[in-house]
VOTIMI-72509 format. One record per residue (C-alpha): chain; x, y negated, z; residue in one letter. Coordinates in steps of 0.001 Angstrom, whole numbers, plus 500000, padded with zeros to 6 digits. Example, Ala and Ser with C-alpha at 12.3 -4.5 7.8 and 13.67 -1.06 7.14 Angstrom:
<filums>
  chain      px      py      pz  resn
      A  512300  504500  507800     A
      A  513670  501060  507140     S
</filums>
This chain:
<filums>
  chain      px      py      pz  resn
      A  486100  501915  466420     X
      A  484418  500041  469190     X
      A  485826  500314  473041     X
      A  483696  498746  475740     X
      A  483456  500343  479209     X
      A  482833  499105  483023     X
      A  484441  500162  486191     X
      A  482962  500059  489139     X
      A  483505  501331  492838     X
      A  486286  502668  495213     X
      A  489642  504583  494458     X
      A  489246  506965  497233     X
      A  488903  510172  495859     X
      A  489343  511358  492307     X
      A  487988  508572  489712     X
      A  484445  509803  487647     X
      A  484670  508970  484121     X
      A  480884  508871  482622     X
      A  480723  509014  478877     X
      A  477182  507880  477084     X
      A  478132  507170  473582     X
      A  481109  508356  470998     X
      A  483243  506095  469036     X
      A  482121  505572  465551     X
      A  480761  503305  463353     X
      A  477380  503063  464201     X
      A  478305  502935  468007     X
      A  477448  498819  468671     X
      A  474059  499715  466884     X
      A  471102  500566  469386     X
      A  470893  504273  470601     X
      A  467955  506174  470920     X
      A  469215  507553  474696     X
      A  470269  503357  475408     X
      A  467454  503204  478426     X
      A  468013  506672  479589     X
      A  472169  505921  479856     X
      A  472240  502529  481549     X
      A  469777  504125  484340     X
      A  472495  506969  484371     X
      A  475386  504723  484973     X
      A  473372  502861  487641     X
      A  472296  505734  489767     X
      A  476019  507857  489389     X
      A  477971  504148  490442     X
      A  475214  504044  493071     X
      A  475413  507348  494414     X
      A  479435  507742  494063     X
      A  480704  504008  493944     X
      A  481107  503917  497651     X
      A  483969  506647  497400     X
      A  485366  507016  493812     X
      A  485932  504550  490922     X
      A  483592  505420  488067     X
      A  484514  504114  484916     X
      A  481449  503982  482346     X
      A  482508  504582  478655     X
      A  480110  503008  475813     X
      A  480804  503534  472429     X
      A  484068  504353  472656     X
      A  487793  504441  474126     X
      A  491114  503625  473444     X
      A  494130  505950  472592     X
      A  495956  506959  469490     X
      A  494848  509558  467264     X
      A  497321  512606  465968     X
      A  497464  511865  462044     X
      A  496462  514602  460502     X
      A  493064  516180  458472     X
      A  490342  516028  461149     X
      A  486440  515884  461567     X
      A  485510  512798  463094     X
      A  484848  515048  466021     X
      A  487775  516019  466048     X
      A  489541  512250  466587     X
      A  486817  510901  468965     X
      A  487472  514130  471100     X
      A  491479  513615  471206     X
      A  490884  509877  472029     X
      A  488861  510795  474848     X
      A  491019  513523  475829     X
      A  494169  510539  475858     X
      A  492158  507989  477367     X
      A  490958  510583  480243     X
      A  494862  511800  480683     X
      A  495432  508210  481209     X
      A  492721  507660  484087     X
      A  493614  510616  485543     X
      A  497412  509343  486094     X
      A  495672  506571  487832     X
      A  493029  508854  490296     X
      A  493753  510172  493410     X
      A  494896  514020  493227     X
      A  495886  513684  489600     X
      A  492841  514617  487942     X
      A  488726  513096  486796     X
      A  485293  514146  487355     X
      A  483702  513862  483614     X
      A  480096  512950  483686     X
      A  478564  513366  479788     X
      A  475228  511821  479613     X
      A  473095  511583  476161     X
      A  475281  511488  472985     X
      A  478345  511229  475306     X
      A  477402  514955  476476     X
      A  479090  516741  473025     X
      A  481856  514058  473485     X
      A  482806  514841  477138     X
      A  482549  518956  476761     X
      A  484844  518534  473898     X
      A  487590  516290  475070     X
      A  487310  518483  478332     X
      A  488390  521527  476660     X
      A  491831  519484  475796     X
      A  492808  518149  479037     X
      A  490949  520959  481101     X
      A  493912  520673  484091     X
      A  493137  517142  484438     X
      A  489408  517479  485444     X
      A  488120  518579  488467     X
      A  484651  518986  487577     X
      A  482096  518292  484077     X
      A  478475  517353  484936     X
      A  476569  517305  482183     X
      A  472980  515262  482437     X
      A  470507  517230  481873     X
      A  467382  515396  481193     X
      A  463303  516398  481880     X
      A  464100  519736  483726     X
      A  461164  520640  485420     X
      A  460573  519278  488212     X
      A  459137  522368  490280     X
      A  462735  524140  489360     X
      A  466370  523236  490635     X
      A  467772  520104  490478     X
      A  470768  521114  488720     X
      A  472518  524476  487233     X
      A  475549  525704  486152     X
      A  475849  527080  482548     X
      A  478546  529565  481567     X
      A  481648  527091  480546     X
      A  481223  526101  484851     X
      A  479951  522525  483726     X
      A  476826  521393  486316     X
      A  473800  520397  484227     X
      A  471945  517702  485793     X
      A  469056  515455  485866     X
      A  470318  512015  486915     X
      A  466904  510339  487632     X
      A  466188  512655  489894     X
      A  467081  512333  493685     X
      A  467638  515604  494395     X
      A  469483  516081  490952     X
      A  472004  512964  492484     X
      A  472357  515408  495743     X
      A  473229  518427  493761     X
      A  476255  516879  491676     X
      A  477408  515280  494951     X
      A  477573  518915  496762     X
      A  478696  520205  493282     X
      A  481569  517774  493583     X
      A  482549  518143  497484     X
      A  482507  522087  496735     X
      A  485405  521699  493786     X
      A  488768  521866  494815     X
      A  490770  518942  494873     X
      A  494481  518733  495432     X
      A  494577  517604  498822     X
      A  497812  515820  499932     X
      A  500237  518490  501431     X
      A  503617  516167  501932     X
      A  506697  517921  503342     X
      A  507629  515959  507032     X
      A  511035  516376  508871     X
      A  511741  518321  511928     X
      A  512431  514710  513988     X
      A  509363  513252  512465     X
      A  507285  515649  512986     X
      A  508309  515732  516886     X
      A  507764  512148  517154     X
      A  504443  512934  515979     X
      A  503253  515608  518204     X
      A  503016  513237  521651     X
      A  501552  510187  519172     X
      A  497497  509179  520728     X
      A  495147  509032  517695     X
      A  494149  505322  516489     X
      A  491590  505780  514447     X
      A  488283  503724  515459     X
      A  489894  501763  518054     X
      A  489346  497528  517701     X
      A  492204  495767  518327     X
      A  491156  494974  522136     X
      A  491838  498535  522563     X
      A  495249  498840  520420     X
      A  496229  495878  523003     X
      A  495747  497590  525738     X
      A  496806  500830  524523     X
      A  500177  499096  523618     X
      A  500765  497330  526679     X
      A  499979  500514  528966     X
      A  502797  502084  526282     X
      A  504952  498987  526525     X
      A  508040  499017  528907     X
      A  510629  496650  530176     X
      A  513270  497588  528031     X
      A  516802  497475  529585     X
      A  519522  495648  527394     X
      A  523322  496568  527535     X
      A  525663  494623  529527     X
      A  527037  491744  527913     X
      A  523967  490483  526442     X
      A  521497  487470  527228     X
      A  518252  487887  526377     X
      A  516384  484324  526846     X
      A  512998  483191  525420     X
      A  512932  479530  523903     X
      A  510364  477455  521953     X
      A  511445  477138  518151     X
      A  508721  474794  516134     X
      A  506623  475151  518500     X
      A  506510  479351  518816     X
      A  507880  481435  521291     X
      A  510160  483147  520587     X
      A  512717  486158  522423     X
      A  516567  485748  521608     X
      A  519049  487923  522515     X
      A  522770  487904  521618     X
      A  526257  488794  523290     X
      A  526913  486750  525891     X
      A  528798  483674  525798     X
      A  529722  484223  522094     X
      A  529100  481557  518914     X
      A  526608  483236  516467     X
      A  527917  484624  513334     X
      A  524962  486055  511799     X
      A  521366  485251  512514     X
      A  518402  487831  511998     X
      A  514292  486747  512494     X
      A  512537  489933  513388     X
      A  509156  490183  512842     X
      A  507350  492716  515126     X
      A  504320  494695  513910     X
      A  500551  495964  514706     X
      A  498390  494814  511926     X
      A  498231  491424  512689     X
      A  495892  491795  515675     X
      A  498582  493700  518686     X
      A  501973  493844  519509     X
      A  504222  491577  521501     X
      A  508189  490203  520645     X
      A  508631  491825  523668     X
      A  508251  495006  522361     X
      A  511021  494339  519906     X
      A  513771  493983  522617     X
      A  515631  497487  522596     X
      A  515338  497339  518668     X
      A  516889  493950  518970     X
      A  519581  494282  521181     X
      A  520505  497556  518824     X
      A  520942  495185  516044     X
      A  523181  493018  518162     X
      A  525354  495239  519198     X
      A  525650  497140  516170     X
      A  525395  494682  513515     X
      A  527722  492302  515432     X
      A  530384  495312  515096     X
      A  529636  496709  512066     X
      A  529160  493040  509943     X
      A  530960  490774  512065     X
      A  533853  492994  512960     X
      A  536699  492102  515336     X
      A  536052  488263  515396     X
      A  534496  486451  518635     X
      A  530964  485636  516780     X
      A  527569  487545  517554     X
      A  524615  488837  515728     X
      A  521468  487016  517539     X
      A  518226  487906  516742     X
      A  514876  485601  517228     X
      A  511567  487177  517536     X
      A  508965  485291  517419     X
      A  505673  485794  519587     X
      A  503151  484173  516705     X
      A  499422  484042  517413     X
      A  497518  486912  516809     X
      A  494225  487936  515155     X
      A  491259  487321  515002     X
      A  491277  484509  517946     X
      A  493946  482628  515161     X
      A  493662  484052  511483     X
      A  495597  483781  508523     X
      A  497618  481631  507864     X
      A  498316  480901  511773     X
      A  500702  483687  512466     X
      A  502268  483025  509146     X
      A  502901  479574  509620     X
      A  504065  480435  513073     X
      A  506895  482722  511738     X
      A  508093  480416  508966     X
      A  508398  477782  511604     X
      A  510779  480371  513424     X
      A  512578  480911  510508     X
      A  512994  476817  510112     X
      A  514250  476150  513148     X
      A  516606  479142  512925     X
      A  518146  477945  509785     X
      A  518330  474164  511286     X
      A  519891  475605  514202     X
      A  522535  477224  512526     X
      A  523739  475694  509419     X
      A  526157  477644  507435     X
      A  525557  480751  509267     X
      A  523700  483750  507638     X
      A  519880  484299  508427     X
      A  518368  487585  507633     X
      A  514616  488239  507496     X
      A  513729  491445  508720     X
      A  510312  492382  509742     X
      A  508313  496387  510245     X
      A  505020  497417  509024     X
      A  502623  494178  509416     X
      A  505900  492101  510449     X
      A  507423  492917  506701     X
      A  503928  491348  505766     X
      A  504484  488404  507766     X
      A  508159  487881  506329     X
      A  506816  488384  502193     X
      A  504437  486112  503205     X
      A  506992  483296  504850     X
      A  509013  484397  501554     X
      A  505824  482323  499596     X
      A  505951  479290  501772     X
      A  509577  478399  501959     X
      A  510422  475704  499533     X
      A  513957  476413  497644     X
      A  516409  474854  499648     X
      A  514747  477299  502534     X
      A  515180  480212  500407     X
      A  518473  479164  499521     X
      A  519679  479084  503347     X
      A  518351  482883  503765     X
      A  520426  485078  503170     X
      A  518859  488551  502914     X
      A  514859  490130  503332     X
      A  514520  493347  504908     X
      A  511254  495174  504888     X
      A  510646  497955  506691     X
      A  507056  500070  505562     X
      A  505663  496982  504372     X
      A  501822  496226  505015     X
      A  501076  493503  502164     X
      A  497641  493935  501383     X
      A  493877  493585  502158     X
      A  493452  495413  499190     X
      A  493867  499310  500232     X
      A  493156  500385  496900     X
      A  496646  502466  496124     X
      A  496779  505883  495249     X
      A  499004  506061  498834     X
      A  496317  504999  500351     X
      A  493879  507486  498970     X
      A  496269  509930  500317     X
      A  496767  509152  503796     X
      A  493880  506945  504660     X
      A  493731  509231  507900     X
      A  496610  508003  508845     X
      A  498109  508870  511769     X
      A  499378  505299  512439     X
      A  497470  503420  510236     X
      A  493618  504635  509070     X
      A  491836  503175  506733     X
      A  489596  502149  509827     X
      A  492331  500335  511902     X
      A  493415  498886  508541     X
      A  489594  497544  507439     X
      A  489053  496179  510925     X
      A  492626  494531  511771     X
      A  492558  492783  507440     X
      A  489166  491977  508737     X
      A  490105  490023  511312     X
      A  493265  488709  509753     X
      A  491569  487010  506570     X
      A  488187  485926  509165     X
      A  487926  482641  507496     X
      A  488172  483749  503908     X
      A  491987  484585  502925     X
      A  491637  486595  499981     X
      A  494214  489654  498840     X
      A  495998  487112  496514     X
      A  496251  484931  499133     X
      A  497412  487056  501839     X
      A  499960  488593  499131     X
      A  500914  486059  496810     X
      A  502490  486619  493541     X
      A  505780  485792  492901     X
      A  506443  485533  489147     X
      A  509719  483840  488859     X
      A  512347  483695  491167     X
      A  515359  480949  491663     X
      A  519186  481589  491393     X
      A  518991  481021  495894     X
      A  516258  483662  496272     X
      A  517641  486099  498613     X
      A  518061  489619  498242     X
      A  515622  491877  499442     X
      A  515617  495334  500873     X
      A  512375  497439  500807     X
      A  512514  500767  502739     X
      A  509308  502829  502571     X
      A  507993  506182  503647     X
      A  507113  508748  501049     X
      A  504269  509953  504148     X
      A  502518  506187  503895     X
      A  499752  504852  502947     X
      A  501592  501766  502756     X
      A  503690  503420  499952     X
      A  502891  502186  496959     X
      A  501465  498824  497310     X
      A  505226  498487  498684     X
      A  506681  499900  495636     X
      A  504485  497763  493255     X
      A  506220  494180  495586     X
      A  509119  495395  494952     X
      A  508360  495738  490972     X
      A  506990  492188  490993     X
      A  509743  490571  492955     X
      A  512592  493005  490025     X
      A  510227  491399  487383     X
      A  510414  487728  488793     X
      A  514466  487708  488952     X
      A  515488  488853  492464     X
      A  517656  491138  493733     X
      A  515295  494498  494953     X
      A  516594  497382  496574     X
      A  514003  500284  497408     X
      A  514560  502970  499791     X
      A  512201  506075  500192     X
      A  513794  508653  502895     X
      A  512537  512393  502290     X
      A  510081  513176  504988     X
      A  509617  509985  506681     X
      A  505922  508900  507851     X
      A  504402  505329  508562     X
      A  505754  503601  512339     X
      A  508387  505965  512641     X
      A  511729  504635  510697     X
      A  512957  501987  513384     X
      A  512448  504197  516825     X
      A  515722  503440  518184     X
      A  517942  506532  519261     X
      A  516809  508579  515977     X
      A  518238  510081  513386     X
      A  516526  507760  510511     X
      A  517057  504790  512718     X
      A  520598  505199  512393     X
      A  520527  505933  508476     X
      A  518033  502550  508696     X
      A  520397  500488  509846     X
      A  523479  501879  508048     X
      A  521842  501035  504976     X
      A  520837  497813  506201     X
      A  524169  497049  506904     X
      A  526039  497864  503161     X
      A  522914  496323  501675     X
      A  523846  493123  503117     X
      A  527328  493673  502763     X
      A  526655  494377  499030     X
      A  523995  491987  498040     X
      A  523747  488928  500176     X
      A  526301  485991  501627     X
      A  527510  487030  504902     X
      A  530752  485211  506137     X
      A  532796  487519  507763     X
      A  531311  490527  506553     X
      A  533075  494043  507634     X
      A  529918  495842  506588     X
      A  531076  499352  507617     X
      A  528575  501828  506811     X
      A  529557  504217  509340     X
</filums>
């Protein structure tokens, strides 16, 4: 049995799955239909590329095959049947559109009939209709019959297909989340001159608790906010990494976060002993005026001359949304005895890559806080002179006995989700130490607003994750 097939397009809505030729033995020999199939498989990837993955089956599929008396239709239908269960665990919503052309037509309506819950729709082409009548019909099983070489044919399967119902995304949201929602500005179609002056005009002078210094100094060359309790030797330091997709946000913006570490990390790790939690946030260059790998570079330098400044004392990565990006990528540039010297990764909704091809992303591409607009424009701008995904988010297949530990915390409400998930799968596959957090309800921006419910579950979580997992001298780690 011969498998060849071709994929083509974008995972955005539920993948198409055309089928031209059955398995068999005579399917690498020339087909009568050969012409009228490849200029099928052109004008559907044409037409629907833009917006769904097609995948074009020729002469046959993968799959096992019950044992068992059978007609050869019978086997080449339950292989199609498997190989369409499988696509359709990889499609957005669960489920294919099945698109039988030629000898594949038979094929399709009969592998259909199997896995009928995991199709939306059957179009079946539908060749030399006349061209005076409709472009397409549907026949009594509800499968569209179509001409494909016909424009209007091509317009009819596309309304055929927006008039089926998909499973649109219907994810259950706290009560807190949903009422930090409600006073939330829409992002979507704003460059990232306006998300910097929508986030200054947001932005306040946050007040820090007596007893704390909050300075700004120049580590390898990067500016960079520090705040800590007053007067007191550090015991633990922590790098945060603020967000806003690479092209917005400020270190300044990370102060009342900050200074919430400090005080409770510094009582809840360090306990009753004179030493401080100080955290460094760096003010890296921005997007697009300096693309990757400038901001990059510019945090890893942070992270260098925190580590030189304190030897022996814990450091702790910890970065939110595009700052988690930043720290996995520092995580790729550190040499050994770097990674040694760190003693813990957190990553907060992690945005990782240029890609946005995860079924998460399908999902909630509207957002609220990050659109697959805001998300095109600001990897645009980040990867201006050429980065590509791999670069931007690059593997990490083995792992020494000094790589730290890493927390991942994600939002089940994200379209961040899963390409979060599958780091976290790479780094458990490589050697490290992975924990993964998904918190019922939560959406994308919202985990780290200080004062909140799920801020304070954050943290405590944080907290015994570090006192669990990673080298901290000292540690009280009191979850409570």
């Amino acid at each position: 049995m011969t498998w060849q097939y071709r994929v083509a397009g974008d995972r955005r809505r539920e993948t198409l799955i055309v089928v031209t030729r059955p398995p068999g033995p005579d399917a690498a020999a020339p087909s009568t239909g050969r012409e009228r199939a490849e200029d099928a498989i052109r004008a559907v990837i044409g037409r629907f590329g833009e917006a769904r993955r097609v995948v074009a089956l020729d002469g046959g599929w993968p799959g096992p095959v019950a044992p068992g008396p059978s007609t050869d239709e019978d086997a080449s239908a339950r292989a199609l049947a498997e190989f369409l269960a499988l696509q359709a665990g990889e499609s957005p919503g669960g489920r294919v559109v099945v698109w039988g052309v030629g000898e594949g037509a038979g094929a399709a309506r009969r592998a259909v009939a199997l896995v009928a819950p995991l199709v939306l729709a059957l179009v079946v082409d539908d060749p030399g209709r006349d061209p005076d009548g409709p472009a397409a019909r549907e026949d009594a099983a509800g499968a569209l019959l179509v001409d494909a070489a016909r424009a209007d044919g091509l317009d009819a399967a596309a309304a055929f297909l927006d008039g089926a119902e998909s499973d649109a995304p219907a994810p259950f949201l706290d009560e807190e989340t949903r009422r930090l929602m409600d006073p939330l500005p829409p992002v979507d179609g704003l460059d990232y001159e306006q998300l910097r002056r929508r986030g200054d005009a947001m932005s306040v002078d946050a007040r820090i608790p007596e007893g704390l210094d909050r300075d700004v100094l120049t580590i390898g060359g990067v500016p960079t906010r520090r705040i800590a309790r007053r007067g007191a030797p550090v015991g633990c330091a922590v790098v945060v990494v603020h967000g806003g997709g690479f092209v917005c946000g400020r270190a300044a913006g990370e102060d009342e976060r900050c200074a919430d570490l400090v005080v409770d990390f510094t009582d809840r790790l360090l306990g009753a002993g004179a030493t401080t939690v100080a955290t460094y946030a760096p003010d890296y260059r921005l997007a697009p005026e300096h693309p990757h790998p400038v901001g990059r570079d510019d945090c890893a330098a942070v992270v260098r001359g925190v580590i030189a400044a304190h030897p022996g004392v814990p450091v702790v990565l910890y970065g939110d949304s595009a700052g988690a990006g930043m720290v996995n990528q520092v995580l790729t540039v550190l040499d050994d005895a770097e990674l040694d010297a760190v003693s813990a990764v957190v990553m907060l909704e992690p945005c990782l890559s240029p890609a946005l091809s995860s079924l998460s992303f399908a999902d909630f591409e509207d957002g609220p806080m990050w659109p697959r607009s805001v998300a095109e424009s600001s990897w645009r701008h980040y990867c201006r002179d050429g980065a590509a995904s791999w670069e931007v988010n690059a593997p990490i297949r083995r792992v020494g006995p000094g790589f730290p530990p890493v927390l991942v915390v994600v939002n089940p409400v994200d379209p961040l989700r899963d390409e979060a998930v599958a780091r976290a799968g790479e780094l458990i596959r490589a050697g490290a130490r992975v924990e993964v957090h998904c918190y019922a309800g939560t959406r994308h921006g919202l985990l780290s607003v200080p004062g909140t419910r799920i801020w304070e579950r954050v943290k405590s979580d944080i907290i015994r994750f570090l006192g669990d997992n990673a080298d901290m001298t000292g540690v009280v780690a009191d979850p409570h």
